[in-house]
C-alpha positions as CSV (number, residue, x, y, z in Angstrom):
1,X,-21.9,6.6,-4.8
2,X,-21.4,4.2,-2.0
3,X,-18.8,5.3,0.7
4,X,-16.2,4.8,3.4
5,X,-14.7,6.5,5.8
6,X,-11.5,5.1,7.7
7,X,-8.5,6.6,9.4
8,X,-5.4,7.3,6.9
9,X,-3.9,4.6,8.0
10,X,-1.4,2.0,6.1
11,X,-3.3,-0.3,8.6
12,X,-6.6,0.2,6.9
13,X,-5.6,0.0,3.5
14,X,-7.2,-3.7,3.4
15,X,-9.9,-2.2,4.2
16,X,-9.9,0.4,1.7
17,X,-9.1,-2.3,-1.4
18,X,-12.2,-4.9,0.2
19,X,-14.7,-2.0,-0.6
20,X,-13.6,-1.5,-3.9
21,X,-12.9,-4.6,-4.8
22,X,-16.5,-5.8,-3.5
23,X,-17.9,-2.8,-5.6
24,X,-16.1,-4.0,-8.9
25,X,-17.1,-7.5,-8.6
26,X,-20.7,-6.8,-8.1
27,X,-20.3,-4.5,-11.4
28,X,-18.7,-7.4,-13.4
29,X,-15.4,-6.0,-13.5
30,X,-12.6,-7.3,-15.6
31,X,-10.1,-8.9,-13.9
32,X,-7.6,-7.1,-15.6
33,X,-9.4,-4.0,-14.8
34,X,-10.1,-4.0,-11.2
35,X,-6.0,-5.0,-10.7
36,X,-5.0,-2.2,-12.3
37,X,-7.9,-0.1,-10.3
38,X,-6.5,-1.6,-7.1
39,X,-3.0,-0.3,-7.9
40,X,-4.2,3.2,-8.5
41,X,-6.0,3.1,-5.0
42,X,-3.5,1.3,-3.2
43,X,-0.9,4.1,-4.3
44,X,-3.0,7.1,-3.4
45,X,-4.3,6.1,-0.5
46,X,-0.7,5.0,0.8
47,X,0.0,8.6,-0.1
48,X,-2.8,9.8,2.0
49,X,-2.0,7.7,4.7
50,X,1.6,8.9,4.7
51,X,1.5,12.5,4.1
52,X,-1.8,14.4,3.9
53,X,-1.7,14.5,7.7
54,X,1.8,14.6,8.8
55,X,2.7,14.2,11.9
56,X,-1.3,14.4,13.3
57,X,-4.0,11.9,12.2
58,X,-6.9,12.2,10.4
59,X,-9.8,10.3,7.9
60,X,-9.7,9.4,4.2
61,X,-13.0,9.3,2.6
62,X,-12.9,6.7,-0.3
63,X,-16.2,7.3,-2.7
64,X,-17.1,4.7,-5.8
65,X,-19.6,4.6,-8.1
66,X,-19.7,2.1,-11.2
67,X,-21.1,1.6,-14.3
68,X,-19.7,2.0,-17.6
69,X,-16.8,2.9,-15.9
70,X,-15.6,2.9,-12.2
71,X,-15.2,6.2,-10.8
72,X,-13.2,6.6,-7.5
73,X,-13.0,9.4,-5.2
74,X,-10.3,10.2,-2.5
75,X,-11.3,13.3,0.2
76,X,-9.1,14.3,3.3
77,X,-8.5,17.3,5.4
78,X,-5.2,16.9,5.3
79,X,-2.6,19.6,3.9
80,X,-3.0,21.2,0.7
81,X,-1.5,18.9,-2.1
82,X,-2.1,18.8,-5.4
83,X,0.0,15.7,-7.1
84,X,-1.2,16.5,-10.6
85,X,1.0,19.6,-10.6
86,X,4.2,18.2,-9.9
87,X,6.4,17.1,-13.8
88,X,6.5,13.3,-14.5
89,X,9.4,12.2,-13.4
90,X,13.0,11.6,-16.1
91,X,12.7,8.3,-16.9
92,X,15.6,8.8,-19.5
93,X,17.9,9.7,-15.9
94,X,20.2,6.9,-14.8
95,X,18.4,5.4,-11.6
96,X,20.6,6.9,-9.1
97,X,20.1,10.4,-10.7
98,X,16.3,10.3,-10.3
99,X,14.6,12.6,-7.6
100,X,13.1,10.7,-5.2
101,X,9.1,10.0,-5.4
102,X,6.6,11.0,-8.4
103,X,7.0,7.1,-9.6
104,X,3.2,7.0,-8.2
105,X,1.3,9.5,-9.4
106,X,3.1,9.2,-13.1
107,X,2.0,5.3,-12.3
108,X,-2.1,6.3,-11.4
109,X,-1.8,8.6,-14.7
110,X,-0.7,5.8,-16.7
111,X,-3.1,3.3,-15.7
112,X,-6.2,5.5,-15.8
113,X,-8.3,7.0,-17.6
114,X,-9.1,10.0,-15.9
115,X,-7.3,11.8,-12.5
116,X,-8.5,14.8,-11.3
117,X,-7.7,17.3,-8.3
118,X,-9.7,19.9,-6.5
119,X,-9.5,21.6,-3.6
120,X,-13.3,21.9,-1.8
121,X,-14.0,23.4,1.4
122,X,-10.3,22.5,2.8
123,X,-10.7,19.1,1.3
124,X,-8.2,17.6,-0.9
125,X,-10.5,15.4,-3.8
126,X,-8.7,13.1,-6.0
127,X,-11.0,11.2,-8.5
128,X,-10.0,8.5,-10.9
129,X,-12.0,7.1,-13.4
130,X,-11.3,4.1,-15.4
131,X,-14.2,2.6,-18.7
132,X,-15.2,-1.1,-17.8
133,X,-15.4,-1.6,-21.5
134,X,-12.6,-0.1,-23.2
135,X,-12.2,-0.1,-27.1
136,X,-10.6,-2.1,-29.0
């Protein structure tokens, strides 16, 4: 697994989608694929960026690996949070009546094949997996 470690910053998120993008592409990615890929870690690590350390600083490690499928890893020392727990969100709700956030996370799950949380040595990991070669 190749890996980079920047501030959780909104300001490094170009950063962030460069290395995996650069990964994908020298895996042969599908086009189609790595967009959807870049969604899912533009989304989490905007979260990162935004809450995990609220109203301190901290760093976001972002791990990849690929293969037969890309698999994408997200540690930080921020607080505590696992997104996987939280209900999807009404969709059936009139848009005004909706709670606020959860549109993200219910996004990520959609798009991917995998998401998984754990929390390691008072780390938050978030991995996301997605097969390069999907069936038919």
């Amino acid at each position: 697994m190749k890996a980079l470690t920047v501030e959780a910053s909104i300001g490094n998120l170009c950063e962030v989608i460069d290395f995996v993008s650069a990964e994908l592409e020298s895996a042969h990615c599908p086009p189609k694929l790595r967009d959807q890929i870049h969604l899912a870690v533009e989304e989490i690590f905007v979260n990162i960026a935004n809450y995990a350390y609220t109203p301190a600083n901290g760093n976001a490690t972002i791990s990849i690996a690929v293969e037969k499928e890309a698999v994408i890893q997200f540690e930080d020392t921020g607080k505590p949070y696992n997104p996987l727990e939280h209900p999807p969100p009404d969709l059936d709700k009139p848009l005004m009546e909706r709670e606020i956030g959860g549109l993200g996370v219910f996004f990520v799950k959609k798009i991917m094949d995998q998401v998984d949380y754990m929390r390691i040595d008072n780390k938050n990991v978030l991995a996301i997996s997605k097969k390069l070669n999907p069936p038919h």
